[in-house]
C-alpha positions as CSV (number, residue, x, y, z in Angstrom):
1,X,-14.9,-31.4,-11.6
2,X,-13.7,-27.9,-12.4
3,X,-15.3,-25.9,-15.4
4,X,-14.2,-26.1,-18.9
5,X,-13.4,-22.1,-18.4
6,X,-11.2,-22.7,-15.3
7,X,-7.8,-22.5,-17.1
8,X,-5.9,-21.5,-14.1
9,X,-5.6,-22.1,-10.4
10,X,-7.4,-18.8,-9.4
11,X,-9.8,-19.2,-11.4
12,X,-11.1,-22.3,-10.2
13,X,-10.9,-21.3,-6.6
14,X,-12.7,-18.1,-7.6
15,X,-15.5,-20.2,-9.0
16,X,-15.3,-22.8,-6.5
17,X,-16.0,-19.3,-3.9
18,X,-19.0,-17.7,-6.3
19,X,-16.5,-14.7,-6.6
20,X,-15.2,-13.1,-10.0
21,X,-11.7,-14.4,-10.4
22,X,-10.5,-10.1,-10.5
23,X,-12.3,-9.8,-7.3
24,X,-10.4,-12.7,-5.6
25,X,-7.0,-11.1,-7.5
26,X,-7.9,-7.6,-5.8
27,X,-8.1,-8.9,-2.1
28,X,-5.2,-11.4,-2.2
29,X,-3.7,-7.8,-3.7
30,X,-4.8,-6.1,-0.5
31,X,-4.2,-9.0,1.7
32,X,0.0,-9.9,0.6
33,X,0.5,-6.1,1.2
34,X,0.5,-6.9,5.1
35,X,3.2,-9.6,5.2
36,X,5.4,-7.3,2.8
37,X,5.5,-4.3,4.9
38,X,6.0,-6.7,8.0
39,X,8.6,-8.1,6.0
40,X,10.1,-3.7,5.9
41,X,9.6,-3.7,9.2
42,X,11.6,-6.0,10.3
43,X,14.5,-5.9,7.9
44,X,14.6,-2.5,6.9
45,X,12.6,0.1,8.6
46,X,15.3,2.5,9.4
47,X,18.1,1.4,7.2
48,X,18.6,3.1,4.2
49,X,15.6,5.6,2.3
50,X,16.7,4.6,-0.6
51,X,16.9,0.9,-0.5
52,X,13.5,1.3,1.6
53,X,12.2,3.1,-1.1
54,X,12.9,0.7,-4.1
55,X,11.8,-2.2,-1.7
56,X,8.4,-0.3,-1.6
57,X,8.6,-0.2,-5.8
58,X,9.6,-3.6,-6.5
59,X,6.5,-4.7,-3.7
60,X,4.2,-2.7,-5.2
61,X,4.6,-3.2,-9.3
62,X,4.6,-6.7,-8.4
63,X,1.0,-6.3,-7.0
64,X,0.1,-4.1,-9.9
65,X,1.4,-6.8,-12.5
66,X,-0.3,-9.9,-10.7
67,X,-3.5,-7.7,-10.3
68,X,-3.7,-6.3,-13.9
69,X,-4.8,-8.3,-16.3
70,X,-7.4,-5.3,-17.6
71,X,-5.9,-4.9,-20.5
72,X,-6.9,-8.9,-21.7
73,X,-10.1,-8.8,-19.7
74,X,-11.6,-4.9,-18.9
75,X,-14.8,-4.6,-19.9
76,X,-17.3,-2.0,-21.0
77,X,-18.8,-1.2,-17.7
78,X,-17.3,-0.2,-14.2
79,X,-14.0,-2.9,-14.0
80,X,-12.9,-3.3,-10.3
81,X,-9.8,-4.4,-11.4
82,X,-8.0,-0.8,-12.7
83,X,-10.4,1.5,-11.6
84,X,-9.6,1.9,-7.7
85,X,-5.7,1.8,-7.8
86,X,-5.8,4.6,-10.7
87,X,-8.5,6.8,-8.3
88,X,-5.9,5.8,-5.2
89,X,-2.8,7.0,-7.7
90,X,-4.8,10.5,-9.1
91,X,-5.8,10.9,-5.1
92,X,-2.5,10.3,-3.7
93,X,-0.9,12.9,-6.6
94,X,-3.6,15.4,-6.2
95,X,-2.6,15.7,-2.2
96,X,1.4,15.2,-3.2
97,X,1.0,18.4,-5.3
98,X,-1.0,20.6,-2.8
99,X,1.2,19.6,-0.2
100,X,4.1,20.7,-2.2
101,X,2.6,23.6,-2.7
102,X,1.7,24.6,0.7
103,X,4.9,24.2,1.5
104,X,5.7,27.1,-1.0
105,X,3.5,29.3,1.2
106,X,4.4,31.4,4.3
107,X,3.6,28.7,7.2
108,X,1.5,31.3,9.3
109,X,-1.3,31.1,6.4
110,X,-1.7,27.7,7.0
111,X,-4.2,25.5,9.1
112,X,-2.7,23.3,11.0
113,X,-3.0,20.1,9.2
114,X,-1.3,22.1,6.3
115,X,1.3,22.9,8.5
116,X,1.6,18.9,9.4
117,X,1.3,17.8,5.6
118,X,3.4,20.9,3.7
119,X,6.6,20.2,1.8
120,X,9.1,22.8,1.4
121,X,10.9,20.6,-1.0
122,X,10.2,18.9,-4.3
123,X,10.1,15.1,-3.6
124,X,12.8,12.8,-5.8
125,X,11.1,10.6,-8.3
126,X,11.9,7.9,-6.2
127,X,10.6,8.8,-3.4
128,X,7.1,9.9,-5.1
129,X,7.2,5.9,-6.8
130,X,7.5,4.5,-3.1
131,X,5.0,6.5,-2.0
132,X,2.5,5.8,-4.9
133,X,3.4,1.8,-4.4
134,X,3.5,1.3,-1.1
135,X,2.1,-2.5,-1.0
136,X,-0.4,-1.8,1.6
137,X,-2.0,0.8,0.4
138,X,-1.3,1.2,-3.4
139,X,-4.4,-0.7,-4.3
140,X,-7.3,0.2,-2.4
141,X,-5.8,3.1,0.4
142,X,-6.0,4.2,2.6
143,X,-4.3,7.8,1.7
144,X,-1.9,9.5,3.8
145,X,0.4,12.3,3.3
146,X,4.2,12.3,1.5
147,X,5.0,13.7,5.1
148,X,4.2,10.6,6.8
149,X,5.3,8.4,4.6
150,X,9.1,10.1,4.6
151,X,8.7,10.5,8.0
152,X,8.4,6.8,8.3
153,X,10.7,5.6,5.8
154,X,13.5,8.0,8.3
155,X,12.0,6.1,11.0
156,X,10.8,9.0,13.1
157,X,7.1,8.5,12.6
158,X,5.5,9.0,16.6
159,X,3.3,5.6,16.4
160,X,6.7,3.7,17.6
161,X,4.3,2.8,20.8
162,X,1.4,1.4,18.8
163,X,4.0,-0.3,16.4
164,X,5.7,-2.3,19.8
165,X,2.0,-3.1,21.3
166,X,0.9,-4.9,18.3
167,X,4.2,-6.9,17.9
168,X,3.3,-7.9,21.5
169,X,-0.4,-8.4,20.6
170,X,0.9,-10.7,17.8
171,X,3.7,-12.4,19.1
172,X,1.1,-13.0,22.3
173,X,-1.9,-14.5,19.9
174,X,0.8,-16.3,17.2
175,X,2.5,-17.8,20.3
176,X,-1.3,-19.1,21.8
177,X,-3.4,-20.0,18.7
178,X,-0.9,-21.6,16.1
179,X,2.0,-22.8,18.5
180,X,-0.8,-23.4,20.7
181,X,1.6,-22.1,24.4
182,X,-0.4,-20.7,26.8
């Protein structure tokens, strides 16, 4: 018989697992990122920046809205629920505005990773907002550069290898261990 305090679904299977009901929240967060950008990559990596852009917003504030519910239940002490997405969000600005501002720099006086990161242009607001919510990262990281993630959004990331290996991986362990075809 569930608690008198389980009032909703998630809560009962938190209890039922000995876990706080925001920690259960934060990994199903973490864990529905993976299926969303599988979901990109397969119907829009490479089509339109913009439409990839506002499918990376509307992914992301809908994990921010299921996850928060801080403002009902934050607490006094460290709160797991709002703390690590706002460091991720003041991390991820903090390197968005040094890279834009290495990009304002002559090239030569930069290090090489500088050189790989720098942006000689001022991001659109949209394009900041799908970096700052892309679903499998907005929540926990890891960080990466605006760089990369317009380079991916454009499609011409170099990791296209790595990206065809594990949809072979996959389709090869999907195909043996849930079909069950050897």
């Amino acid at each position: 018989m569930a608690a008198a305090e389980d009032r909703t679904f998630l809560q009962a299977f938190a209890n039922s697992l000995g876990a706080p009901e925001p920690a259960l929240r934060l990994l199903i967060s973490i864990l529905i990122g993976y299926p969303l950008v599988l979901i990109h990559r397969y119907s829009l990596y490479c089509k339109n920046p913009h439409i990839q852009h506002l499918y990376f917003i509307a992914s992301g504030v809908s994990i921010a809205l299921f996850n928060y519910g801080y403002y009902m239940t934050g607490t006094d002490t460290y709160d797991i629920k709002w703390s690590m997405p706002h460091c991720v969000l003041t991390l991820r600005l903090i390197a968005l505005t040094y890279d834009v501002y290495d990009g304002r720099k002559d090239p030569e006086k930069l290090s090489g990773d500088q050189q790989k990161t720098a942006l000689s242009f001022t991001p659109t607001l949209i394009e900041i907002a799908g970096h700052t919510y892309f679903p499998a990262s907005f929540m926990v990281g890891p960080q990466f550069s605006m760089r990369r993630y317009l380079d991916f959004v454009k499609g011409s990331t170099q990791f296209g290898h790595l990206i065809q290996s594990f949809n072979t991986n996959t389709n090869a362990w999907v195909a043996h261990n849930i079909f069950k075809i050897k």
